[in-house]
C-alpha positions as CSV (number, residue, x, y, z in Angstrom):
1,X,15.7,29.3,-19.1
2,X,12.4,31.2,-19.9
3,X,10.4,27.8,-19.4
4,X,12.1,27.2,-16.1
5,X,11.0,31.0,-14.9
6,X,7.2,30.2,-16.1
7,X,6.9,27.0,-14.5
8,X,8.7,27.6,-11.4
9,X,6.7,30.8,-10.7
10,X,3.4,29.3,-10.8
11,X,4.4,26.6,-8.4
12,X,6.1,29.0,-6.0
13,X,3.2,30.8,-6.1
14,X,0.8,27.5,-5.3
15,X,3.2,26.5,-2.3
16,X,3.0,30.2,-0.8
17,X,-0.5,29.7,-0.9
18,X,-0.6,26.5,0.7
19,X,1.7,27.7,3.3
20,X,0.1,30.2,4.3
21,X,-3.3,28.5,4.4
22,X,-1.8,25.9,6.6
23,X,-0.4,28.9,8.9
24,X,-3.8,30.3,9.6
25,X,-5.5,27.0,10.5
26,X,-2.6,26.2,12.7
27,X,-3.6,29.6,14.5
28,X,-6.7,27.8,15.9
29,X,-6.1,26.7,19.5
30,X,-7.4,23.1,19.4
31,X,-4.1,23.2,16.5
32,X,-2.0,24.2,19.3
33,X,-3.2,23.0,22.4
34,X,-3.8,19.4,22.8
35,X,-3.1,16.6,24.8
36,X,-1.1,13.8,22.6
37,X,-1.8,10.1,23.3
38,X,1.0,8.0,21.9
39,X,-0.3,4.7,23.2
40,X,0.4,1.9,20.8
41,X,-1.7,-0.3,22.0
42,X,-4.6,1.7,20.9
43,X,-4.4,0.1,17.3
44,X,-6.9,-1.3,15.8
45,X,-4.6,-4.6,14.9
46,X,-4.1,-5.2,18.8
47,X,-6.2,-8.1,19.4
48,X,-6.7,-9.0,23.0
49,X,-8.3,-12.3,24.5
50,X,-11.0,-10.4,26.3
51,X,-10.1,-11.1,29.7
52,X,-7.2,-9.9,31.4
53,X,-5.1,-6.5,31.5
54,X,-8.2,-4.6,29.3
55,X,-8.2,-0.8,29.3
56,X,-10.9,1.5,28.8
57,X,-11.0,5.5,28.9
58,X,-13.5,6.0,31.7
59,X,-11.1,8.2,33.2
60,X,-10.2,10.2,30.0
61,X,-10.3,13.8,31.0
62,X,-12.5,15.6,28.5
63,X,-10.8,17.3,26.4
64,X,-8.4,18.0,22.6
65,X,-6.6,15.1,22.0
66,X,-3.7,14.2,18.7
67,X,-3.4,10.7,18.2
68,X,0.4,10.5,17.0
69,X,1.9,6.9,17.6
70,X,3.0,4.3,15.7
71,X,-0.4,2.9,15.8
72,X,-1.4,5.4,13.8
73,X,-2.8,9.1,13.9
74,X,-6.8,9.1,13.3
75,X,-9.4,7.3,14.2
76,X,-11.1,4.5,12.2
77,X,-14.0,5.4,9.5
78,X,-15.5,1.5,9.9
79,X,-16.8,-0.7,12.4
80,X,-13.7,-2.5,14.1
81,X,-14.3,-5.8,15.3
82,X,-14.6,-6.1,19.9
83,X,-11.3,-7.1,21.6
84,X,-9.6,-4.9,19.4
85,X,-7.4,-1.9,20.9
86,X,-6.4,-3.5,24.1
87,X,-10.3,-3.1,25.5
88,X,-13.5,-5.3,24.6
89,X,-16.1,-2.2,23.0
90,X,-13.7,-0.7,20.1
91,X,-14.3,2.6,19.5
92,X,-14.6,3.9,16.0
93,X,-15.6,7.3,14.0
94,X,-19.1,7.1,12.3
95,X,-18.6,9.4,9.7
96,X,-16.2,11.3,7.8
97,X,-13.2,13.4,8.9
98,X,-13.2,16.6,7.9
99,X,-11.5,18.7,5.5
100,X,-9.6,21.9,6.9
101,X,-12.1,24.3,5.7
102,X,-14.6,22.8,7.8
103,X,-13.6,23.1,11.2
104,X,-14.6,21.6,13.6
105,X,-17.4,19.0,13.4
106,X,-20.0,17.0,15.4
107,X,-19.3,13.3,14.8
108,X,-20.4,10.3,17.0
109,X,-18.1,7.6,18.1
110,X,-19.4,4.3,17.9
111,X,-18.5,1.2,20.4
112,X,-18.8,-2.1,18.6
113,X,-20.1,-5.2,20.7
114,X,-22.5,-7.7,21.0
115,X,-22.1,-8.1,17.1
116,X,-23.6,-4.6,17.2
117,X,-21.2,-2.0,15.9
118,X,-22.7,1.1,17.6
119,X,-24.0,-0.8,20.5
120,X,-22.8,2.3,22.7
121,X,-21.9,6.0,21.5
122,X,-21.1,9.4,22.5
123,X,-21.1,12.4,20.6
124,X,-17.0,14.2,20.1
125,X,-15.9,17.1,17.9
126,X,-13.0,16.5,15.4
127,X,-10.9,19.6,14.0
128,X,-8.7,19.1,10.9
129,X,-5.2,21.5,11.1
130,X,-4.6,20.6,8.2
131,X,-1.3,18.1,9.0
132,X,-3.0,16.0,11.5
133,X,-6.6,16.0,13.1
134,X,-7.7,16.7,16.7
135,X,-10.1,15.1,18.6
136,X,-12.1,16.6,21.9
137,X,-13.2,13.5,23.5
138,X,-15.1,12.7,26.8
139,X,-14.6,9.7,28.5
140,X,-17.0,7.2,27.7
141,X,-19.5,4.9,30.3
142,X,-19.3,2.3,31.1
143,X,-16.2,0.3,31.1
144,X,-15.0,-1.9,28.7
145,X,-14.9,1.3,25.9
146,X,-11.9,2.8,24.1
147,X,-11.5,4.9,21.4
148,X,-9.1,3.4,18.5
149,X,-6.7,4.4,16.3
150,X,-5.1,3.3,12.4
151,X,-3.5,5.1,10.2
């Protein structure tokens, strides 16, 4: 019974900490204020022929955005091939997410064509809440761009 006490204290105090750690970064308003985008076809295994029905997110209100679809719920770290996402320029994160601690970053978004992977970009900030990340995007010019998603 005494090693039971010893070890379950420790970790009781380790998932306090955690939970209260996660409680003050979801406190942030990006955490808690964001638009979520659950469009599947986002995904950066949807392969389109590159010539009819193609979106693009000219029209993307600036803005916090949470990808949470079965497509996934971050963006890509690595060039993603063109036609993918249901657009021809796919849009992809070039550089790390960040950890929780260091909130909100600069990154650029990359839009791969022409075999050039950042033949367009524009600059977004990403927040981690520590459970998911958020992303304030601005729509992109010109058309055919879209940012991606995986998991």
């Amino acid at each position: 019974m005494e090693d039971f006490e010893l070890t379950a204290f420790p970790k009781a105090l380790l998932f306090m900490q955690v939970a209260v750690h996660l409680h003050a970064i979801s406190t942030d308003p990006e955490c808690n204020t964001y638009i979520v985008n659950r469009e599947t076809d986002r995904s950066v295994m949807f392969l389109t022929d590159g010539s009819s029905d193609l979106k693009c997110d000219s029209t993307l209100a600036a803005g916090w955005y949470r990808f949470n679809s079965t497509a996934g719920s971050k963006m890509p770290t690595t060039c993603i091939r063109k036609n993918r996402c249901h657009t021809h320029a796919s849009g992809w994160l070039n550089g790390a997410h960040p950890s929780p601690q260091e909130g909100i970053v600069n990154r650029i978004v990359c839009f791969n064509w022409n075999s050039n992977c950042c033949n367009w970009q524009t600059s977004i900030r990403v927040r981690n809440c520590g459970l998911f990340y958020v992303y304030y995007l601005t729509k992109p010019s010109p058309c055919y761009l879209r940012y991606c998603v995986t998991h």
